[in-house]
N, CA, C and O atoms as CSV, one atom per row, in Angstrom:
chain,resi,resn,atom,element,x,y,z
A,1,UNK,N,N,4.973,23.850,6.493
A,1,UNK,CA,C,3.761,23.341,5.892
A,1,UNK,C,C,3.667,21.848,6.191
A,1,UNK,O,O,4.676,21.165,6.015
A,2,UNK,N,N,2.336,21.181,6.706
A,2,UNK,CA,C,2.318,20.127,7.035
A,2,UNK,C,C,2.410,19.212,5.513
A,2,UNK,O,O,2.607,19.648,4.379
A,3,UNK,N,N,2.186,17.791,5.976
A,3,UNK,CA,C,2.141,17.130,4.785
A,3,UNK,C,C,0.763,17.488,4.100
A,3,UNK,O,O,0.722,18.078,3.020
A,4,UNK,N,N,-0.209,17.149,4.701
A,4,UNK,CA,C,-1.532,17.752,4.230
A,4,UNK,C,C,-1.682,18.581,3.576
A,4,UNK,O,O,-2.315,18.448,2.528
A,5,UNK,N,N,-1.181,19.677,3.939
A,5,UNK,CA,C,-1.457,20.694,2.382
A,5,UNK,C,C,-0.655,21.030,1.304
A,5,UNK,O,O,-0.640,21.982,0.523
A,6,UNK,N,N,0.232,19.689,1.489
A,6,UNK,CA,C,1.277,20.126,0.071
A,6,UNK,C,C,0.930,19.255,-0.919
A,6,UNK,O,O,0.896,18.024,-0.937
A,7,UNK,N,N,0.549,20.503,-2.160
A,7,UNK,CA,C,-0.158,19.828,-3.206
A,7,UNK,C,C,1.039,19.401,-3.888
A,7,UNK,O,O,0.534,18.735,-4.792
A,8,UNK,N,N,2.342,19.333,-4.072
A,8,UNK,CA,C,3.340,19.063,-4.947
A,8,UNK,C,C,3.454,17.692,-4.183
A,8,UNK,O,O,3.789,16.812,-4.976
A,9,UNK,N,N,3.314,17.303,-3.116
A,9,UNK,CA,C,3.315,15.835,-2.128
A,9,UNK,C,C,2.184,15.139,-3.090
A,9,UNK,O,O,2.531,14.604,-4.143
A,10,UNK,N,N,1.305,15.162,-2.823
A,10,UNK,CA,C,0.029,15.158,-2.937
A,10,UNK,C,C,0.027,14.376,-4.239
A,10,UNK,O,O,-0.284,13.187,-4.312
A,11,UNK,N,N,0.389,15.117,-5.233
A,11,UNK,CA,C,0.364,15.259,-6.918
A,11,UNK,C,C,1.639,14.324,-6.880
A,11,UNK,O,O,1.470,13.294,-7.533
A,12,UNK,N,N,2.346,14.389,-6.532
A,12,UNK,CA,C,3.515,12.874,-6.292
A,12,UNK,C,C,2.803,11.666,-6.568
A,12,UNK,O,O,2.611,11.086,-7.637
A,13,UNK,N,N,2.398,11.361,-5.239
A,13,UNK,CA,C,1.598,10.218,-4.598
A,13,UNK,C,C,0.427,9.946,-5.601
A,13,UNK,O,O,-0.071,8.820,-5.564
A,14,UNK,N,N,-0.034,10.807,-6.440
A,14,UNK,CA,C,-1.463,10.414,-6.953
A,14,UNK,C,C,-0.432,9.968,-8.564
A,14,UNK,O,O,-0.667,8.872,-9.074
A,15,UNK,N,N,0.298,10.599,-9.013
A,15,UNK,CA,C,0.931,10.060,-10.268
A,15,UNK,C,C,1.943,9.130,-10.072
A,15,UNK,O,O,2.405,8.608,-11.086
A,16,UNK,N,N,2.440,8.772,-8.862
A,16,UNK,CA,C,2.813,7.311,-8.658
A,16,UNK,C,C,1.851,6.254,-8.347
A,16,UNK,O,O,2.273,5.101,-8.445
A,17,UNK,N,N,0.537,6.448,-7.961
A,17,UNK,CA,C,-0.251,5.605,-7.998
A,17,UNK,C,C,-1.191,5.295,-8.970
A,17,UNK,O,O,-1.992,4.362,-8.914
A,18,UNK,N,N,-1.047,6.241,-10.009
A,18,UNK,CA,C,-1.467,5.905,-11.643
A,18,UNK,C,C,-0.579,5.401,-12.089
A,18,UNK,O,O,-0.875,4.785,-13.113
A,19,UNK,N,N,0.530,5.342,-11.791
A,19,UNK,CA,C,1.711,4.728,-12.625
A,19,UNK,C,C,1.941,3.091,-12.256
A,19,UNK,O,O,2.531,2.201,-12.868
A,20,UNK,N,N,1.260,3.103,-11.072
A,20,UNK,CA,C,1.072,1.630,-10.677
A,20,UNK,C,C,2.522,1.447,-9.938
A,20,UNK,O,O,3.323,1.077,-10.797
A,21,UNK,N,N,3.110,1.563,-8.747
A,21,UNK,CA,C,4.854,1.774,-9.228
A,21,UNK,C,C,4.638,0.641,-7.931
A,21,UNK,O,O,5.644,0.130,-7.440
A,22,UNK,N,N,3.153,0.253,-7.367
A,22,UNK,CA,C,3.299,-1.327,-5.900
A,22,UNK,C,C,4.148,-0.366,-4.903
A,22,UNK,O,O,4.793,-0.880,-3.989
A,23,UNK,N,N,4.136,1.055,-5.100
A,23,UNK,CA,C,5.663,1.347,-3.797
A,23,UNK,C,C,4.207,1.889,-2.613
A,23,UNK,O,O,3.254,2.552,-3.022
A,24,UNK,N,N,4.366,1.406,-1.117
A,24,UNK,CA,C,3.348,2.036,-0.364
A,24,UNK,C,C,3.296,3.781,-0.041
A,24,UNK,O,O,4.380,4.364,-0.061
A,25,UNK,N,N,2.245,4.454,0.204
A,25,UNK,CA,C,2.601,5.674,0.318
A,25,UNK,C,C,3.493,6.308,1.038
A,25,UNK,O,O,4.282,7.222,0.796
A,26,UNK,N,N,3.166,5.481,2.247
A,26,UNK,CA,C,4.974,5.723,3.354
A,26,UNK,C,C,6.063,6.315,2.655
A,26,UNK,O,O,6.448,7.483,2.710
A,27,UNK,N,N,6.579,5.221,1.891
A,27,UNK,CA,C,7.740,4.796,0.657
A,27,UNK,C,C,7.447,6.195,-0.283
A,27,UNK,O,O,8.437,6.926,-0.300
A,28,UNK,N,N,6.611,6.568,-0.847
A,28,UNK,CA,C,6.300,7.575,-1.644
A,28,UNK,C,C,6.809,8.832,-1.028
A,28,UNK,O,O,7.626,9.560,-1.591
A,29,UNK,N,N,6.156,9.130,0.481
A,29,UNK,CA,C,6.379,10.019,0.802
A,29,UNK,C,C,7.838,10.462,1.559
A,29,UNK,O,O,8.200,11.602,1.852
A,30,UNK,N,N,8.567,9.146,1.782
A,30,UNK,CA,C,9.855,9.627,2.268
A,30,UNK,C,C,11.029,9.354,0.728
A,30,UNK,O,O,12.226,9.643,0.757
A,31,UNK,N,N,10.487,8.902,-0.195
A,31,UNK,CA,C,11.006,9.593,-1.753
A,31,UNK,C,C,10.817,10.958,-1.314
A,31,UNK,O,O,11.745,11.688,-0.966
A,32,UNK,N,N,9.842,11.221,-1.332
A,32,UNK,CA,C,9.344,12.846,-1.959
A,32,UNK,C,C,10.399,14.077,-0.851
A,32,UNK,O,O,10.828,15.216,-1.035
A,33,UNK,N,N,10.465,13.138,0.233
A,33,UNK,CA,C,11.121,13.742,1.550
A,33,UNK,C,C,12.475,14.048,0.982
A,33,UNK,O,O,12.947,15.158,0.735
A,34,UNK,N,N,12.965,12.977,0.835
A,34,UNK,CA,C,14.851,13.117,-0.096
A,34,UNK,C,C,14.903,13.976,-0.955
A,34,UNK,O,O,15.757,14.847,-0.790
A,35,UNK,N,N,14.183,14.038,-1.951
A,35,UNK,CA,C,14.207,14.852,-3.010
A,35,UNK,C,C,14.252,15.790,-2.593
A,35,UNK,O,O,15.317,16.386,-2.760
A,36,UNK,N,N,13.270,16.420,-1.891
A,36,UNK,CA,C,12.894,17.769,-1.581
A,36,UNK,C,C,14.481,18.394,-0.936
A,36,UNK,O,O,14.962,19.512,-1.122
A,37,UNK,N,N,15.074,17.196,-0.107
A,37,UNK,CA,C,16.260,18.011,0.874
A,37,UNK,C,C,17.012,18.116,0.275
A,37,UNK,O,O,17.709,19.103,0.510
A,38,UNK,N,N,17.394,17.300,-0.804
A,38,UNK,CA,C,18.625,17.448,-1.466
A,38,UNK,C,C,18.806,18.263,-3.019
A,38,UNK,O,O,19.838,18.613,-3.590
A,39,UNK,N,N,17.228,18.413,-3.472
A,39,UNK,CA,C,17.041,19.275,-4.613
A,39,UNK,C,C,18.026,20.091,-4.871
A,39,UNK,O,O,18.392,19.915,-6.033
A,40,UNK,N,N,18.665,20.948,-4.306
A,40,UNK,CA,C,19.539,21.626,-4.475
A,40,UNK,C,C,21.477,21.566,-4.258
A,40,UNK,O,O,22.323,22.443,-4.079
A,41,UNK,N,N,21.525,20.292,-4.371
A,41,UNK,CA,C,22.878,19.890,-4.355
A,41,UNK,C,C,23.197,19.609,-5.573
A,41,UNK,O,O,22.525,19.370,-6.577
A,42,UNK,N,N,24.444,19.674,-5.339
A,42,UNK,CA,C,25.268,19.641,-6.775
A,42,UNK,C,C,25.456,18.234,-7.464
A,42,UNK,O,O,25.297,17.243,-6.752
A,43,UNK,N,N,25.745,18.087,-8.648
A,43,UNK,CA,C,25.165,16.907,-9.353
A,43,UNK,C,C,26.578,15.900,-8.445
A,43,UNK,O,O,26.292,14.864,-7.845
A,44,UNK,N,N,27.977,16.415,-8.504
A,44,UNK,CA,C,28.612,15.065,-7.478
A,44,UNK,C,C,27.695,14.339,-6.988
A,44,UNK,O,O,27.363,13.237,-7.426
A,45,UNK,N,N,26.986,15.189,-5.573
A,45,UNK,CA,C,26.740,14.901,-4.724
A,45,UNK,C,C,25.066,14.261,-4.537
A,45,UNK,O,O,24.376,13.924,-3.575
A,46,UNK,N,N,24.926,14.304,-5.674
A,46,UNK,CA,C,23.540,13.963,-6.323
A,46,UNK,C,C,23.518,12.097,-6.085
A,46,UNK,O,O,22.468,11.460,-5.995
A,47,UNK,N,N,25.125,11.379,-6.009
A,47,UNK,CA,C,25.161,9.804,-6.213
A,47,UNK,C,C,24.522,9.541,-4.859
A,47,UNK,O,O,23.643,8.692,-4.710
A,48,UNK,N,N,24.896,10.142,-4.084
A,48,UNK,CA,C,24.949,9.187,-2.953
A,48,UNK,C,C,23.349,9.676,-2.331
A,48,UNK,O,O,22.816,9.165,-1.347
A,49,UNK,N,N,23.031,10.275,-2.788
A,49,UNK,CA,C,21.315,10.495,-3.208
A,49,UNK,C,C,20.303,9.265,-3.731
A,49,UNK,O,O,19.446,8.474,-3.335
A,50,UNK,N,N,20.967,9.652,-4.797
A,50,UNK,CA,C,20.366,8.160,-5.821
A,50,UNK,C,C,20.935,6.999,-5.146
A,50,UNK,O,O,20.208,6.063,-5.478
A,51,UNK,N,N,21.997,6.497,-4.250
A,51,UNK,CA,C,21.952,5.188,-3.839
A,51,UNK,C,C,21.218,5.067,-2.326
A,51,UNK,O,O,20.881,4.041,-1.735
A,52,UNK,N,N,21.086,6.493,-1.899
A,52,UNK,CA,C,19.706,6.304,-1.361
A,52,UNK,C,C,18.080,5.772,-1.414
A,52,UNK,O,O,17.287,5.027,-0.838
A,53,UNK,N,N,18.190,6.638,-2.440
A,53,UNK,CA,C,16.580,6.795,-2.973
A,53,UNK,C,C,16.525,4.752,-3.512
A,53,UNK,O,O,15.556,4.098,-3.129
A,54,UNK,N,N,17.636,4.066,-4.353
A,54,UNK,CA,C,17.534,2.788,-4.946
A,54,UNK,C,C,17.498,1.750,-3.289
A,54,UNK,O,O,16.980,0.640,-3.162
A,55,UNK,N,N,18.233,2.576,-2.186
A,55,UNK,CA,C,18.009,1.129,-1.210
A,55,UNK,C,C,17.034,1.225,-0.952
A,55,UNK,O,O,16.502,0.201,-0.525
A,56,UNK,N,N,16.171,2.512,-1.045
A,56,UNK,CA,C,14.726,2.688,-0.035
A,56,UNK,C,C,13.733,1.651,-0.976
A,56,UNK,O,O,13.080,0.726,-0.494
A,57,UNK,N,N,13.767,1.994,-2.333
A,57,UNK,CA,C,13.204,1.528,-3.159
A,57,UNK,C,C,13.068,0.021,-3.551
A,57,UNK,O,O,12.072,-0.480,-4.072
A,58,UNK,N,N,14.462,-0.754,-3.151
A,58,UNK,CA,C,14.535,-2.050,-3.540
A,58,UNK,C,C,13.965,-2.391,-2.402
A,58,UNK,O,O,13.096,-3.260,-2.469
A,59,UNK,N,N,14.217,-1.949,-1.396
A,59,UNK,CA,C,13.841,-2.593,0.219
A,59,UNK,C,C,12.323,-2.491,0.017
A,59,UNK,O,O,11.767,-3.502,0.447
A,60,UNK,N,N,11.322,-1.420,-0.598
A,60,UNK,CA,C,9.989,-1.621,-0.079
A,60,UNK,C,C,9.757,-2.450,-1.252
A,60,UNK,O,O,8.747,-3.064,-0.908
A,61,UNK,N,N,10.030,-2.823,-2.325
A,61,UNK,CA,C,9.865,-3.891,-3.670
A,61,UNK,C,C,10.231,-5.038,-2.770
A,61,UNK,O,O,9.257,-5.681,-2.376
A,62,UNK,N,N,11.112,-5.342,-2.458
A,62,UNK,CA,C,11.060,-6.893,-1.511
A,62,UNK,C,C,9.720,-7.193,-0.572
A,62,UNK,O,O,9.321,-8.357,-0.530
A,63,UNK,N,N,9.055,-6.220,0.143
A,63,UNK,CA,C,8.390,-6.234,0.857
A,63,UNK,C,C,6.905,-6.277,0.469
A,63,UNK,O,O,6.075,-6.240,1.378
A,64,UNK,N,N,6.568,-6.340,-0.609
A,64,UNK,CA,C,5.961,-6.029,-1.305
A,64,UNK,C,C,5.063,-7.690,-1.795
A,64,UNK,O,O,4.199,-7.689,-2.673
C-alpha cells in the first residue's frame, strides 16, 4: 500500500499537526515508518527504538 492511501499514516500526520508538535511531515512520516517496523518487537528491544525515534526527533527540533 502506497503512502497515499494509508489512512492510519494519514490520521498520524493530521493529529500531529493539531497537536502543533513544529515536527515537518517528512519527520512525521518516517516516525510513523519506525513504528510501523518495529510494532511488533519485544519490549527489550523496544530501547534502541526509542533512541531512535528521540535522535530523529531532536535532530528535526534543531532544524526547526
Amino acid at each position: 500500500m502506497g503512502d497515499e492511501n494509508n489512512m492510519a499514516l494519514k490520521a498520524f500526520i493530521e493529529a500531529a499537526k493539531k497537536q502543533n508538535t513544529r515536527l515537518p511531515e517528512e519527520v512525521l512520516v518516517k516516525i510513523y515508518k519506525i513504528e510501523e517496523r518495529n510494532q511488533y518487537k519485544e519490549n527489550v528491544e523496544r530501547a534502541n527504538v526509542h533512541r531512535e525515534l528521540e535522535k530523529l526527533i531532536l535532530t528535526a527540533l534543531k532544524e526547526v
